[in-house]
C-alpha positions in Angstrom: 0.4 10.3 2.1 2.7 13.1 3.6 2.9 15.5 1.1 4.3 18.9 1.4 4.5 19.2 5.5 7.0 19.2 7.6 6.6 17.1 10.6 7.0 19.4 13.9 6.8 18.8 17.5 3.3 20.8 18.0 3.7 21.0 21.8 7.1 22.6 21.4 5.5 25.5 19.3 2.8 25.9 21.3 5.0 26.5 24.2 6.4 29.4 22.1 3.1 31.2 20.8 3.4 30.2 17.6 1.3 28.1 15.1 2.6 24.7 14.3 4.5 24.9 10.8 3.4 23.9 7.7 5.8 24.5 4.9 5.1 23.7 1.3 5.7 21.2 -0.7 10.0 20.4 0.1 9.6 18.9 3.7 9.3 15.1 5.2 6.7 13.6 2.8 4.6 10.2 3.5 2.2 9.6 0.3 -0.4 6.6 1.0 -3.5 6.1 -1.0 -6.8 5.5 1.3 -5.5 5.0 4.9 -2.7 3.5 3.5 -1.2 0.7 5.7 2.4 -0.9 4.9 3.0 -4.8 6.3 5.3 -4.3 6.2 2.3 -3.3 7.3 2.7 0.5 6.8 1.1 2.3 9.2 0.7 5.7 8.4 -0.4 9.1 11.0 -3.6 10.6 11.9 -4.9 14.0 12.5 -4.9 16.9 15.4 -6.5 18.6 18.0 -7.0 17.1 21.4 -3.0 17.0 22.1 -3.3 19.7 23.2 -5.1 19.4 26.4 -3.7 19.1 29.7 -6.1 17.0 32.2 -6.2 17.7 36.0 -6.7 13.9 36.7 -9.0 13.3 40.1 -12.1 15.0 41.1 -11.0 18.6 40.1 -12.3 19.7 37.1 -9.8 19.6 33.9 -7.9 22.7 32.6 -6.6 23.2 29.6 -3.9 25.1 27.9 -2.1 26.2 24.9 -4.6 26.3 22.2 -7.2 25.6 24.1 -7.1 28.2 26.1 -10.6 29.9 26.7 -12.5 27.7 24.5 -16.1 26.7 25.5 -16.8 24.1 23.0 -14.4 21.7 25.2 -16.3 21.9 27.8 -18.3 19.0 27.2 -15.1 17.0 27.0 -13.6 17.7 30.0 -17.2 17.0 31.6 -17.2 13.6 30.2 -14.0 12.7 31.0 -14.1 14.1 34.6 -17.4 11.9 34.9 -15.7 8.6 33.7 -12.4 9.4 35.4 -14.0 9.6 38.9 -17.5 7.7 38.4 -17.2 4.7 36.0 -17.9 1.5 37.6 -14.1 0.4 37.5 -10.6 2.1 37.0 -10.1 3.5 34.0 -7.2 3.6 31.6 -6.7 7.7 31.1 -4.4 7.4 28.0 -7.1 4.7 26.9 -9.5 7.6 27.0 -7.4 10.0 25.9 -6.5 7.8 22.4 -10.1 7.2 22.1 -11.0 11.0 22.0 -8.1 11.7 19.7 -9.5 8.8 17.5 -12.9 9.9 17.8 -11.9 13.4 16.3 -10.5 12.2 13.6 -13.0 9.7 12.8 -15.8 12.3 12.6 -13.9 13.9 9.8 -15.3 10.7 7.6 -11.9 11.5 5.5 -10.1 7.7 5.2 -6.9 9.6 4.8 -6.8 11.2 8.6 -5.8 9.0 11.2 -4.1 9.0 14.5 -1.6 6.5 15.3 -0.8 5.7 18.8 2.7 5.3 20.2 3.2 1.6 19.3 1.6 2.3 16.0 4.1 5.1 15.2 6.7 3.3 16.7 6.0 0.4 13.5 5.4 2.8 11.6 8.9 4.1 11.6 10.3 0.7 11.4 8.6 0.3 8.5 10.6 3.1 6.2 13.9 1.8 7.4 15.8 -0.6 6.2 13.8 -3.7 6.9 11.5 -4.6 9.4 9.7 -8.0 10.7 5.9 -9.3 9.3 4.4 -10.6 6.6 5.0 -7.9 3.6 1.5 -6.7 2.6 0.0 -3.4 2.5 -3.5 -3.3 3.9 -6.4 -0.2 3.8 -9.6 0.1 5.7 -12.1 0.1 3.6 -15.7 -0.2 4.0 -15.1 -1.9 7.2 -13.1 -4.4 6.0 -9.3 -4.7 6.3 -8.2 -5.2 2.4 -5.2 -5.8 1.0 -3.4 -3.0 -1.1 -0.7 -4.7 -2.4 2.3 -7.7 -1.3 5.9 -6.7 -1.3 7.9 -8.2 -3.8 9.0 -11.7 -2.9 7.4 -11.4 0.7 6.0 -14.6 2.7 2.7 -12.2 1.8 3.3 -12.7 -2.3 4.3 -16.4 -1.6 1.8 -17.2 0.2 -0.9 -15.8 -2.6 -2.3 -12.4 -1.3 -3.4 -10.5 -4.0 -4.6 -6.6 -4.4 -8.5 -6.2 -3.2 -8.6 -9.4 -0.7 -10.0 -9.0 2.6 -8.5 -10.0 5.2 -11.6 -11.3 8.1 -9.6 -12.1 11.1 -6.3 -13.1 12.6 -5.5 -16.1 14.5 -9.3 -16.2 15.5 -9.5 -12.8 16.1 -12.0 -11.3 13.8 -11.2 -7.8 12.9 -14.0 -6.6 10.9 -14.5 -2.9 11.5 -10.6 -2.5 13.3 -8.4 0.5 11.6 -5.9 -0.7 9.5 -3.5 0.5 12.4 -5.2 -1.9 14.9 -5.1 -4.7 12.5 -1.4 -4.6 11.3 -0.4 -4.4 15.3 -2.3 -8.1 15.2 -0.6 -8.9 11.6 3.2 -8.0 12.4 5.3 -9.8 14.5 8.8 -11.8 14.9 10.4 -14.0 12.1 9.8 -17.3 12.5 6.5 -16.8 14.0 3.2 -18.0 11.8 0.1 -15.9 11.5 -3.6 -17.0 10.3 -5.5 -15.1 8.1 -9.0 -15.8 7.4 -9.5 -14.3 3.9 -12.2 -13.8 1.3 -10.0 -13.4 -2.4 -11.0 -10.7 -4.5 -14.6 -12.1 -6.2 -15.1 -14.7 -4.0 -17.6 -15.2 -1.9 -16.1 -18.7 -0.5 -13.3 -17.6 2.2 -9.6 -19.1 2.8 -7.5 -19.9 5.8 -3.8 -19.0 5.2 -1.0 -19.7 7.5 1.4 -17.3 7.1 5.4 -18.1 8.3 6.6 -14.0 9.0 10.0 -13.0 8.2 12.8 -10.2 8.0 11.2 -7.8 5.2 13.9 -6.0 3.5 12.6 -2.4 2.0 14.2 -3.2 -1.3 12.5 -0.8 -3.7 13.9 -1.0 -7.0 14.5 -4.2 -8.9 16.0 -4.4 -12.1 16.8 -6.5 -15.2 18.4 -6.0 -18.9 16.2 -7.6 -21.6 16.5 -8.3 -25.2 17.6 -5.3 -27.3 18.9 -3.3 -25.1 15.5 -2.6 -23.1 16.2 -2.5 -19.4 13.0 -3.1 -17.6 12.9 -1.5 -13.7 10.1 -1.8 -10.9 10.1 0.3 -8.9 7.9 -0.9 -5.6 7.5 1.7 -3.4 9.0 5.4 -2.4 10.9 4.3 0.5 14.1 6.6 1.8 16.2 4.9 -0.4 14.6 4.6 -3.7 15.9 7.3 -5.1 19.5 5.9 -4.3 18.6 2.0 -5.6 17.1 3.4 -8.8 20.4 5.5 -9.5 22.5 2.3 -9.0 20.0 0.5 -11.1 20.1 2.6 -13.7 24.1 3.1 -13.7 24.2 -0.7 -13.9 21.7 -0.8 -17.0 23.7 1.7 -18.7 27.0 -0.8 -18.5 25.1 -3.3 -19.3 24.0 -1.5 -23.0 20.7 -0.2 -21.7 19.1 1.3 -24.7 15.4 2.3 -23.7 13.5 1.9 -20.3 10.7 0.2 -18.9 9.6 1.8 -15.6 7.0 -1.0 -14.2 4.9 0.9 -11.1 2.2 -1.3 -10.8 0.6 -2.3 -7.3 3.3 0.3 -6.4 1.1 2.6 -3.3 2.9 5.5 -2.9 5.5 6.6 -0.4 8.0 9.2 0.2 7.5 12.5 -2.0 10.8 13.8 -2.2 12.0 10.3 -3.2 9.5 10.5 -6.4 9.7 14.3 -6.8 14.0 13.4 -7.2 13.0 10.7 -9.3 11.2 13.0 -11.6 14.0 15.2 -11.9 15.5 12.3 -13.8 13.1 12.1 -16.2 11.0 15.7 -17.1 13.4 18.8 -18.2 14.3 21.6 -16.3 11.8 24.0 -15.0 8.4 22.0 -16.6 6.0 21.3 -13.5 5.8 17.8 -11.7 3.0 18.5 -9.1 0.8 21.2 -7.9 -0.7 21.9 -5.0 -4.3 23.6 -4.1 -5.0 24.0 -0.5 -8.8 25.1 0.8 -8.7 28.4 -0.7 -7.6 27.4 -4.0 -3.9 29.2 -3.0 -1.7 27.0 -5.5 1.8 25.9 -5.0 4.1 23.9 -7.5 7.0 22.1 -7.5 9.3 22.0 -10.9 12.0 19.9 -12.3 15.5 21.0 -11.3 18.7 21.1 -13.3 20.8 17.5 -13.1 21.0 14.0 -14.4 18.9 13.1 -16.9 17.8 10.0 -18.5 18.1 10.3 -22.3 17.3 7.0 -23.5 13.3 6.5 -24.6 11.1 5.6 -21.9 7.6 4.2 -21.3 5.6 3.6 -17.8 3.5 0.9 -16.9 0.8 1.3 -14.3 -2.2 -0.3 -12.5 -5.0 0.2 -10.6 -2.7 -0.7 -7.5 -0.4 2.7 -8.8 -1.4 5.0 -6.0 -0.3 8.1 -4.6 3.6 9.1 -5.3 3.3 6.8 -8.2 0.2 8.2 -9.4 2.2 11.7 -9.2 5.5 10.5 -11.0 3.1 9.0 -13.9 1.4 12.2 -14.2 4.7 14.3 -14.2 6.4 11.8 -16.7 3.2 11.7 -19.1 2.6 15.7 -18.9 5.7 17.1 -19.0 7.9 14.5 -20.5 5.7 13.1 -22.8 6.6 10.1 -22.1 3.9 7.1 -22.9 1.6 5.3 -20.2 1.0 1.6 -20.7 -1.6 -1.2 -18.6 -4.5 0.3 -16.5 -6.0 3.4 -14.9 -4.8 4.4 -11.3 -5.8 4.0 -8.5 -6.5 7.6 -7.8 -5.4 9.3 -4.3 -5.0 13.0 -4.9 -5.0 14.5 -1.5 -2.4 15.6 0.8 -1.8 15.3 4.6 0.5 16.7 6.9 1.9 14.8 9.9 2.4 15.8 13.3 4.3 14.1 16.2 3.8 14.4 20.0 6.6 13.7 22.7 5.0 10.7 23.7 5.7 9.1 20.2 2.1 8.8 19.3 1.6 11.0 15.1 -1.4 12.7 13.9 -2.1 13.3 10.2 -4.8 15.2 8.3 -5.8 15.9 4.9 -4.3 19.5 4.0 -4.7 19.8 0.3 -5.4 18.4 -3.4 -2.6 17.6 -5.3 -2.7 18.0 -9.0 -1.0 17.3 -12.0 1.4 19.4 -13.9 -1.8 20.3 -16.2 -4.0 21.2 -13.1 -5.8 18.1 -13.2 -7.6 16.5 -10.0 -7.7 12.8 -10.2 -8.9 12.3 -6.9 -11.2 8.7 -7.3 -10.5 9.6 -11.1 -7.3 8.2 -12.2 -4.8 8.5 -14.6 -5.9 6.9 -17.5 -3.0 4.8 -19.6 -2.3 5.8 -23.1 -2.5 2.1 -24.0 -4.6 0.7 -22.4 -3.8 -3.5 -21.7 -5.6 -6.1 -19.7 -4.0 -9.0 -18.3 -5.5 -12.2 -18.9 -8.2 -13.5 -16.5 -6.3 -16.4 -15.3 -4.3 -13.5 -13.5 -6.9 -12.3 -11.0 -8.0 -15.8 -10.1 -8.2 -16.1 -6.2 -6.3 -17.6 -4.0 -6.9 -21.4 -3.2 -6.3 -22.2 0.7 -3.8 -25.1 1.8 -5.7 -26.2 4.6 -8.6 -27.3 2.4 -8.6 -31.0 0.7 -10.1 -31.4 -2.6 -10.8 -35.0 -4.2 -12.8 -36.8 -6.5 -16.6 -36.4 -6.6 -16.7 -32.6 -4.3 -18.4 -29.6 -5.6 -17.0 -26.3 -4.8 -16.6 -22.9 -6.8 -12.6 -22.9 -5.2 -12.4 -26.2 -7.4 -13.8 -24.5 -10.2 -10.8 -21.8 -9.9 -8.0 -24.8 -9.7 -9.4 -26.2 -12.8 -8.9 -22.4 -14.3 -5.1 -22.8 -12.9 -4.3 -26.5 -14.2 -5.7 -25.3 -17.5 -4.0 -21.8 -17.9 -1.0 -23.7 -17.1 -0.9 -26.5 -19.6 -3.0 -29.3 -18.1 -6.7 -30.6 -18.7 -9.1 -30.5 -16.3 -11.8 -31.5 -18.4 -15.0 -29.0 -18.1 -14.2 -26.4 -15.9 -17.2 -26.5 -13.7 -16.2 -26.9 -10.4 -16.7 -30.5 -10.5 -13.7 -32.9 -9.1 -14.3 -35.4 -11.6 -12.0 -38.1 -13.2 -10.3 -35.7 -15.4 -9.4 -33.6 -12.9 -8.2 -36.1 -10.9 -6.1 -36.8 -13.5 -4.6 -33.5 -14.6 -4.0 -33.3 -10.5 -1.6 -36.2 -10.9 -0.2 -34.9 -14.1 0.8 -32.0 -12.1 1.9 -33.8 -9.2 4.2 -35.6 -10.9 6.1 -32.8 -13.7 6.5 -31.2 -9.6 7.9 -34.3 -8.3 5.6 -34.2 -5.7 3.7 -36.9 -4.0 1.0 -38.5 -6.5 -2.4 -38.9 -5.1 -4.7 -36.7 -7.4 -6.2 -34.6 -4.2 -5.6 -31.1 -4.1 -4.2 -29.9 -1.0 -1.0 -29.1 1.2 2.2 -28.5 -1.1 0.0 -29.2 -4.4 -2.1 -26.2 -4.0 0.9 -24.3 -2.9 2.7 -24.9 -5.7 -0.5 -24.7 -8.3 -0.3 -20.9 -7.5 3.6 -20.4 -7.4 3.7 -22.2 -11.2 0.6 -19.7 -12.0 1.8 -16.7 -10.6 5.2 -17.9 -12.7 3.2 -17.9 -15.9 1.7 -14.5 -15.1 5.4 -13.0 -15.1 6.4 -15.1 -18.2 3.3 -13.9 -20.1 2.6 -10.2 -19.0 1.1 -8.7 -21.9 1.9 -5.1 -20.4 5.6 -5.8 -20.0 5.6 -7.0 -24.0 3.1 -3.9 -25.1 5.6 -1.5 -23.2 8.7 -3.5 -25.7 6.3 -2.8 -28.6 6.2 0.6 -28.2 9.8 1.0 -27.0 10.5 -0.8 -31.0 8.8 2.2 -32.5 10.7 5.3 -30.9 
């Protein structure tokens, strides 16, 4: 996350003898939890240092400048890369080595949060917070050397295709990258519409793995998606904290309110974070005038805060559901609507991301971004790999973390698999018998197969595979919508005010 830094050109300040800027908490704000990676996939900047060199390519020994003026501990640096530029057994790539040094600096600060992104990776990355942009619609993380999923966008080829929160992706089109940043894998990820993608994934509590073909298209960065209810409740989601959120909730909201809205829901589950002015303004709509939204403690404990302003507010009653994939500048607008609005937090903990980084960029495109601070909440709490814990706490039921079941794969009478298992979990959660759900393909579940084939008009054979297994997980992942027990816990409570 970019939070509270304003991005600068460092190699113009240095030029001028000054130290690059960091302002507090009102500038050009990226929030991500872990390293967090939009697929859109969001690619988000690394941390500083080496840009700062200027290498005397050939066999004259580097020099430096700027910063690095007069500094010994380089030495060793400039030694290595004079030895590889001139002596490596074939022609090296100096911005190759160059990235790789950056990379390596940031790496050794063993924070997931500090990256570096090279040109093409910043390049994405500022697709990705614009209006739309070309992939798949997932947000991955690096995490534990495994590239995981974060989250699908809303009505993405990612979503349709059954990517779910915590499932790892193992390689693309063959390519196994196990142990790649996130940056490295969503370069491999993105591409054109119309283009397909494989993923090789292992779902969420499975140790069986999946091959998904994925069909990219245009993603638009719609944030906000809204819809009037019964009674007057008006229930928003609000996806991510893109640069126009704040804009798409204020129409949302204006559209509610001709439409009779007489309470809220504000849904921010799987929602990852984003842009903080985008949830700071959003805030503003919500807690009163001069009651805290977010602190800030940098390494000294120095403290800064921003506060909600005079303007619009929302006067209707309001509750917020979150999730564990609430991360970042979702996990702050929780905490400022729950502390100083009082207003009520429904589903799961958070994820909990409560640092802050600060983003650089170079002239040659290429972004660094390094932790800075902690932020905390308008009560001075650090939920950092904490949380924010719900005041109603509400599970969703089991069928809803089932894993995905992969296409490719053809089921029939007589196999044994644990993936069959998790069909007959499906066919029974959505009003079919499979018999004993054992992960045996037996008669019955041939025949609740067929059942299902034909209320879907599709072809009847009783195997699972192709279109069926496609369309098992659209009618579950239907039900799941129908059926959220958060959505109706946040209309119980709504009732009472």
């Amino acid at each position: 996350m970019y939070m509270g830094m304003k991005v600068v050109n460092v190699l113009e300040e240095e030029k001028k003898g000054v130290e690059p800027s960091t302002e507090n908490i009102n500038g050009f704000i990226r929030m991500k939890k872990f390293t967090f990676v939009m697929l859109i996939f969001i690619l988000v900047f690394a941390t500083a240092g080496v840009t700062t060199l200027v290498l005397a390519f050939g066999d004259k020994k580097a020099v430096n400048v700027g910063v690095a003026n007069n500094r010994p501990e380089f030495d060793k640096l400039y030694a290595v890369y004079d030895k590889l530029e001139s002596n490596y057994y074939k022609k090296v790539d100096k911005k190759t080595l160059i990235n790789g040094a950056i990379n390596g600096m940031v790496d050794a600060l063993g924070d997931p949060y500090s990256d570096y992104m090279s040109e093409d990776e910043a390049k994405q990355f500022n697709e990705s917070i614009s209006s739309s942009f070309e992939g798949i619609g997932a947000e991955i993380q690096e995490k534990d050397g495994f590239i995981t999923v974060v989250s699908p966008i809303k009505g993405s080829p990612a979503e349709k295709a059954g990517l779910k929160p915590n499932d790892k992706i193992l390689s693309v089109d063959g390519k196994s990258i196990r142990g790649m940043s996130a940056n490295e894998a969503v370069l491999l990820i993105r591409g054109k519409k119309g283009t397909s993608v494989k993923l090789t994934i292992q779902p969420v509590g499975s140790k069986e793995t999946a091959e998904l073909t994925i069909v990219r298209d245009t993603i638009p960065i719609n944030t906000v998606y809204a819809e009037m209810m019964k009674n007057g409740i008006a229930k928003v989601q609000i996806t991510s904290f893109s640069e126009n959120t704040y804009s798409e909730l204020e129409k949302a909201l204006d559209d509610m309110g001709k439409k009779g809205m007489k309470s809220l829901i504000l849904d921010m589950r799987q929602n990852p974070g984003g842009l903080l002015d985008q949830a700071i303004k959003i805030c503003n709509l919500f807690v009163p005038e001069g009651k805290v939204i977010v602190q800030t403690e940098d390494r000294n404990g120095k403290r800064g805060q921003e506060v909600a302003k005079d303007g619009k507010k929302i006067d209707v009653p309001v509750v917020v559901i979150i999730d564990e994939g609430s991360a970042s500048a979702s996990e702050i607008t929780a905490a400022a609507l729950k502390e100083s609005a009082s207003i009520p937090l429904i589903g799961h903990k958070s994820f909990g991301k409560g640092t802050v980084q600060t983003a650089t960029n170079f002239k040659d495109g290429s972004d660094v971004k390094f932790t800075v601070a902690k932020w905390l909440t308008p009560n001075g709490e650090w939920i950092h790999e904490k949380g924010i814990q719900p005041d109603y706490k509400v599970d969703l039921p089991k069928y809803a973390s089932l894993p995905i079941l992969d296409p490719s794969k053809k089921w029939k009478q007589s196999d044994v698999s644990s993936t069959i298992k998790t069909a007959e979990q499906m066919l029974k959660a959505i009003g079919y018998n499979p018999g004993k759900v054992d992960g045996l393909y037996d008669s019955q579940t041939v025949n609740a197969v067929e059942e299902f084939q034909k209320a879907e008009d599709l072809k009847v054979t009783g195997i699972l595979e192709g279109e069926t297994t496609v369309e098992l997980m659209n009618k579950l992942r239907e039900k799941i919508i129908k059926d959220d027990p958060q959505v109706k816990k946040a209309v119980e409570v709504l009732s009472e005010k």
